[in-house]
N, C-alpha and C positions, 0 to 999 in steps of 0.2 A: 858700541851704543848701549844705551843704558832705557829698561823701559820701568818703572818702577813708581807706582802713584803714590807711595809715602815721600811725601817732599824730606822730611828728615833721613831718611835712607837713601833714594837717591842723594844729596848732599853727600852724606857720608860715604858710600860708593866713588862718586867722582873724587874726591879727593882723596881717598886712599889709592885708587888706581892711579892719579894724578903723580903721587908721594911716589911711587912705583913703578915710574917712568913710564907710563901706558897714554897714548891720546883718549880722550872721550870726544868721538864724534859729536854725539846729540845727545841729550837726557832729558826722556818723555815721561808725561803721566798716563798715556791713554797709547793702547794697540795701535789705535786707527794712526794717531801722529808716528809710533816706530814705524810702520810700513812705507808714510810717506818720505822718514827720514832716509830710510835703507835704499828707495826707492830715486833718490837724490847721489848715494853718496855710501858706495860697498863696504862697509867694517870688514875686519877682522873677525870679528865676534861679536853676538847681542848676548845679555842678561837682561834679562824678562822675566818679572814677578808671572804667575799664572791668573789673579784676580784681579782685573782693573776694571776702570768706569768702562760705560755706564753702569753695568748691573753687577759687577764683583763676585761674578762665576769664571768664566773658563777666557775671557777676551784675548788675556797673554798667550794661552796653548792654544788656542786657533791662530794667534796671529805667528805664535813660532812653527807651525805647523804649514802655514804657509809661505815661511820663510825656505823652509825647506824646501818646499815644491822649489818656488819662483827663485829663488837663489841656492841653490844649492852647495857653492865655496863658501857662506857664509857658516860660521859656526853660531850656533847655539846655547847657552848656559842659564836653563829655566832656574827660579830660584822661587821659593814657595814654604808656607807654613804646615802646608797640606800633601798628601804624597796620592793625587790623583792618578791611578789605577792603567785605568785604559790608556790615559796619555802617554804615562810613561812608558806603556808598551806601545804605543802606535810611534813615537818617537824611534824607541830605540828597532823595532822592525822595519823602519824605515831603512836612508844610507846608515852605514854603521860607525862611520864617523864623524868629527864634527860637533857634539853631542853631547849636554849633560843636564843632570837632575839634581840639583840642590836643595834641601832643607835651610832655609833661613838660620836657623840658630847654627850651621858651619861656618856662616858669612864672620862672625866675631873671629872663629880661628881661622887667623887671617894667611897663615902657609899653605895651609888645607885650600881653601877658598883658592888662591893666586895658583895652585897648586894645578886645580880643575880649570883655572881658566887658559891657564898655559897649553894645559891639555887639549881643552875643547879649541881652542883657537889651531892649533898644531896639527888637526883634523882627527882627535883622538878621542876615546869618551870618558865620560867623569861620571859617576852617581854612585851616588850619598850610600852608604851602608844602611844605614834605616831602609831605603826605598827600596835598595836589594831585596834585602827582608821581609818587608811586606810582600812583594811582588813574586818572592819564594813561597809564601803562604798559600795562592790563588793553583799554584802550578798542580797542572791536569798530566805530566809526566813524572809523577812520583815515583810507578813501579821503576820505571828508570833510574830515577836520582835512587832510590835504596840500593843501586847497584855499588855507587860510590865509598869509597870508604871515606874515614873522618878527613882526611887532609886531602883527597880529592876533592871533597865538596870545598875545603875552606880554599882550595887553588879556583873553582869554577866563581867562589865569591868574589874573591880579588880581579878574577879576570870580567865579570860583571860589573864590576866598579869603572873599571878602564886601563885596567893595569897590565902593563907590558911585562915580559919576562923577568927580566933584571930588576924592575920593582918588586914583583912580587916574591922572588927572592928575597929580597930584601927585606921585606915587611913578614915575611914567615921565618927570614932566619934559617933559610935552607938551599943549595948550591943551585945555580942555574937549570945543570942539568937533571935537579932532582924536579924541577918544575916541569922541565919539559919532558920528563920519563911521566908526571902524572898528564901533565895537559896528554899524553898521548893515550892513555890510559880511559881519560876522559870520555875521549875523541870514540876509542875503541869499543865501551862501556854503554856510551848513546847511539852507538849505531851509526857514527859519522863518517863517509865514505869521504875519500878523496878525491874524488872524479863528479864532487855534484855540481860543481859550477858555481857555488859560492863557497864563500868564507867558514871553515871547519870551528872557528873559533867564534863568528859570528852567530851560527846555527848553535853552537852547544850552550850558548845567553842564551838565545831566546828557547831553547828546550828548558834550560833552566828560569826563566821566567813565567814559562808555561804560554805562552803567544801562540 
Protein backbone atom coordinates (compact mmCIF):
# COMPACT_ATOMS: atom_id res chain seq x y z
CA UNK A 1 0.00 0.00 0.00
CA UNK A 2 1.06 3.23 -1.06
CA UNK A 3 0.34 6.51 1.25
CA UNK A 4 1.81 9.43 -0.53
CA UNK A 5 -0.39 13.03 -1.18
CA UNK A 6 1.66 14.07 -4.23
CA UNK A 7 -0.75 12.61 -6.86
CA UNK A 8 2.40 12.76 -9.32
CA UNK A 9 4.43 10.48 -6.95
CA UNK A 10 2.12 8.35 -5.93
CA UNK A 11 1.29 7.72 -9.85
CA UNK A 12 4.72 7.26 -10.46
CA UNK A 13 5.28 4.61 -7.35
CA UNK A 14 2.32 2.53 -8.54
CA UNK A 15 3.60 2.05 -11.67
CA UNK A 16 7.02 1.33 -11.16
CA UNK A 17 6.21 -1.24 -8.55
CA UNK A 18 3.42 -2.20 -11.05
CA UNK A 19 6.59 -2.71 -13.95
CA UNK A 20 8.21 -4.82 -11.10
CA UNK A 21 5.75 -7.35 -10.60
CA UNK A 22 4.53 -6.00 -7.11
CA UNK A 23 0.54 -5.64 -6.39
CA UNK A 24 -0.45 -2.17 -5.11
CA UNK A 25 -3.25 -2.83 -2.81
CA UNK A 26 -4.61 0.89 -2.16
CA UNK A 27 -2.95 4.29 -2.92
CA UNK A 28 -3.99 7.07 -0.42
CA UNK A 29 -3.41 10.76 -0.02
CA UNK A 30 -4.19 11.11 3.55
CA UNK A 31 -2.92 8.76 6.95
CA UNK A 32 -6.51 8.60 8.00
CA UNK A 33 -7.63 6.56 4.48
CA UNK A 34 -4.17 4.16 4.89
CA UNK A 35 -5.33 2.96 8.17
CA UNK A 36 -8.64 2.35 6.99
CA UNK A 37 -7.12 0.65 3.84
CA UNK A 38 -4.77 -1.72 6.07
CA UNK A 39 -7.43 -1.99 8.20
CA UNK A 40 -9.72 -3.79 5.26
CA UNK A 41 -6.96 -5.79 3.75
CA UNK A 42 -2.97 -6.85 5.35
CA UNK A 43 -0.13 -5.58 2.73
CA UNK A 44 3.04 -6.93 2.64
CA UNK A 45 4.48 -3.59 3.09
CA UNK A 46 3.29 0.23 3.40
CA UNK A 47 5.34 3.33 1.85
CA UNK A 48 4.25 6.26 3.64
CA UNK A 49 5.44 9.91 2.93
CA UNK A 50 5.82 11.31 6.65
CA UNK A 51 3.84 14.93 5.79
CA UNK A 52 0.24 14.64 4.73
CA UNK A 53 -3.08 16.44 5.09
CA UNK A 54 -4.55 18.01 6.95
CA UNK A 55 -1.71 19.96 8.46
CA UNK A 56 1.62 18.46 6.56
CA UNK A 57 3.58 17.70 9.79
CA UNK A 58 4.10 14.43 11.22
CA UNK A 59 0.25 12.49 10.02
CA UNK A 60 2.41 9.68 7.96
CA UNK A 61 4.85 8.80 11.12
CA UNK A 62 1.88 8.75 13.56
CA UNK A 63 0.02 6.74 11.39
CA UNK A 64 3.15 4.37 10.57
CA UNK A 65 3.80 4.39 14.15
CA UNK A 66 0.63 2.95 14.70
CA UNK A 67 0.84 0.46 12.12
CA UNK A 68 3.29 -0.87 14.11
CA UNK A 69 1.47 -1.13 17.34
CA UNK A 70 -1.82 -2.63 15.69
CA UNK A 71 -0.29 -4.63 12.96
CA UNK A 72 2.88 -5.60 13.65
CA UNK A 73 3.61 -8.33 10.26
CA UNK A 74 3.14 -5.49 8.35
CA UNK A 75 6.23 -3.82 7.27
CA UNK A 76 6.95 -0.37 6.88
CA UNK A 77 9.01 1.89 4.36
CA UNK A 78 8.59 5.75 5.40
CA UNK A 79 9.82 7.81 2.74
CA UNK A 80 10.35 11.62 3.38
CA UNK A 81 12.31 14.80 2.22
CA UNK A 82 13.14 15.42 5.83
CA UNK A 83 15.03 13.08 8.19
CA UNK A 84 12.78 13.64 11.43
CA UNK A 85 14.92 12.77 14.45
CA UNK A 86 12.85 11.28 17.10
CA UNK A 87 10.95 9.17 14.69
CA UNK A 88 13.31 7.58 13.20
CA UNK A 89 14.54 6.54 16.62
CA UNK A 90 11.38 5.66 18.00
CA UNK A 91 10.73 3.50 14.84
CA UNK A 92 13.81 1.74 14.85
CA UNK A 93 13.69 1.16 18.99
CA UNK A 94 10.72 -0.23 18.33
CA UNK A 95 10.39 -4.29 16.75
CA UNK A 96 13.68 -4.40 14.94
CA UNK A 97 12.37 -5.55 11.95
CA UNK A 98 10.11 -4.79 9.27
CA UNK A 99 11.32 -1.28 9.02
CA UNK A 100 12.74 1.56 6.95
CA UNK A 101 13.68 5.27 6.39
CA UNK A 102 13.94 6.76 3.25
CA UNK A 103 14.96 9.99 1.79
CA UNK A 104 12.85 10.81 -1.33
CA UNK A 105 15.64 11.69 -3.53
CA UNK A 106 16.72 7.46 -3.22
CA UNK A 107 13.27 6.84 -4.74
CA UNK A 108 14.83 7.92 -8.61
CA UNK A 109 17.66 5.19 -7.78
CA UNK A 110 15.47 2.79 -8.51
CA UNK A 111 17.59 -0.65 -7.27
CA UNK A 112 18.32 1.06 -4.13
CA UNK A 113 14.72 2.00 -3.54
CA UNK A 114 13.33 -1.94 -4.81
CA UNK A 115 16.36 -2.84 -2.75
CA UNK A 116 14.87 -1.44 0.78
CA UNK A 117 11.60 -2.49 -0.06
CA UNK A 118 12.54 -6.06 -0.52
CA UNK A 119 14.11 -5.65 2.61
CA UNK A 120 11.59 -4.01 4.72
CA UNK A 121 8.84 -6.36 3.30
CA UNK A 122 11.22 -9.64 4.17
CA UNK A 123 10.99 -8.32 7.89
CA UNK A 124 14.37 -6.68 7.57
CA UNK A 125 15.46 -2.89 7.96
CA UNK A 126 16.48 -0.46 5.38
CA UNK A 127 17.68 3.29 6.14
CA UNK A 128 19.05 5.66 4.10
CA UNK A 129 22.85 6.57 4.73
CA UNK A 130 22.02 10.30 5.29
CA UNK A 131 19.62 9.37 8.30
CA UNK A 132 22.35 7.22 9.55
CA UNK A 133 24.44 10.09 9.70
CA UNK A 134 22.40 12.57 11.02
CA UNK A 135 21.15 10.38 13.79
CA UNK A 136 25.06 9.46 14.48
CA UNK A 137 25.48 13.19 15.09
CA UNK A 138 22.81 13.32 18.20
CA UNK A 139 24.53 10.20 19.82
CA UNK A 140 25.08 10.59 23.73
CA UNK A 141 27.40 7.27 23.59
CA UNK A 142 30.33 8.69 21.87
CA UNK A 143 32.93 7.85 24.67
CA UNK A 144 31.97 4.35 23.41
CA UNK A 145 31.84 4.82 19.75
CA UNK A 146 35.71 6.49 20.06
CA UNK A 147 36.50 2.89 21.11
CA UNK A 148 35.90 1.72 17.44
CA UNK A 149 38.31 1.75 15.02
CA UNK A 150 37.76 3.24 11.26
CA UNK A 151 36.32 0.00 9.75
CA UNK A 152 34.48 -1.01 12.94
CA UNK A 153 32.42 2.09 12.74
CA UNK A 154 32.04 1.87 8.72
CA UNK A 155 30.77 -2.17 9.75
CA UNK A 156 28.21 -0.53 12.71
CA UNK A 157 27.11 1.90 9.60
CA UNK A 158 26.25 -0.75 7.27
CA UNK A 159 24.71 -2.86 9.85
CA UNK A 160 22.57 0.53 10.74
CA UNK A 161 21.37 0.64 7.21
CA UNK A 162 19.92 -3.09 7.41
CA UNK A 163 22.47 -4.91 6.14
CA UNK A 164 23.13 -8.51 6.68
CA UNK A 165 26.58 -10.07 6.81
CA UNK A 166 27.19 -11.24 3.20
CA UNK A 167 26.10 -7.75 2.12
CA UNK A 168 28.03 -6.04 3.94
CA UNK A 169 30.86 -7.87 2.80
CA UNK A 170 30.16 -7.13 -0.16
CA UNK A 171 29.71 -3.42 -0.09
CA UNK A 172 33.25 -3.03 1.93
CA UNK A 173 34.97 -5.42 -0.12
CA UNK A 174 36.13 -7.48 2.68
CA UNK A 175 35.57 -11.48 3.53
CA UNK A 176 32.57 -12.62 5.57
CA UNK A 177 34.60 -13.57 8.30
CA UNK A 178 36.36 -10.39 8.46
CA UNK A 179 32.95 -8.80 9.20
CA UNK A 180 31.94 -10.93 11.76
CA UNK A 181 35.71 -10.91 13.62
CA UNK A 182 34.59 -6.76 13.63
CA UNK A 183 30.71 -7.23 14.39
CA UNK A 184 32.30 -9.13 17.31
CA UNK A 185 34.69 -6.68 18.23
CA UNK A 186 31.88 -4.29 18.06
CA UNK A 187 29.67 -6.33 20.31
CA UNK A 188 32.78 -6.49 22.72
CA UNK A 189 33.92 -2.69 22.51
CA UNK A 190 30.03 -1.48 23.66
CA UNK A 191 29.76 -3.60 26.37
CA UNK A 192 27.14 -6.11 24.65
CA UNK A 193 26.66 -9.13 26.64
CA UNK A 194 25.14 -12.17 25.26
CA UNK A 195 22.83 -13.25 27.77
CA UNK A 196 20.66 -9.86 27.78
CA UNK A 197 17.73 -11.11 26.26
CA UNK A 198 17.72 -9.17 23.13
CA UNK A 199 19.24 -8.66 19.92
CA UNK A 200 23.30 -7.96 20.41
CA UNK A 201 23.10 -6.39 17.00
CA UNK A 202 19.86 -4.68 17.63
CA UNK A 203 21.38 -2.89 20.94
CA UNK A 204 24.81 -2.02 19.24
CA UNK A 205 22.20 0.45 16.38
CA UNK A 206 20.60 1.95 18.81
CA UNK A 207 23.80 2.61 21.08
CA UNK A 208 24.98 3.87 17.87
CA UNK A 209 22.06 5.96 17.20
CA UNK A 210 22.30 7.25 20.63
CA UNK A 211 18.33 6.02 21.65
Amino acid sequence: MLAEDSTLLREGLIRLLADEGHEVLAAVGDAEALLEAIAKERPDVVVADVRMPPSHTDEGLRAVLEIRERWPTVGVLVLSQYIEKRYARELLSGQAGGVGYLLKDRVVQVDEFLDALARVAGGEAAFDPEVVRQLLGGSSHGDQLVRLTAREREVLAEMAQGHGNAAIAGRLHISQSAVEKHINAIFEKLELSGGSGYSRRVLAVLRYLGT
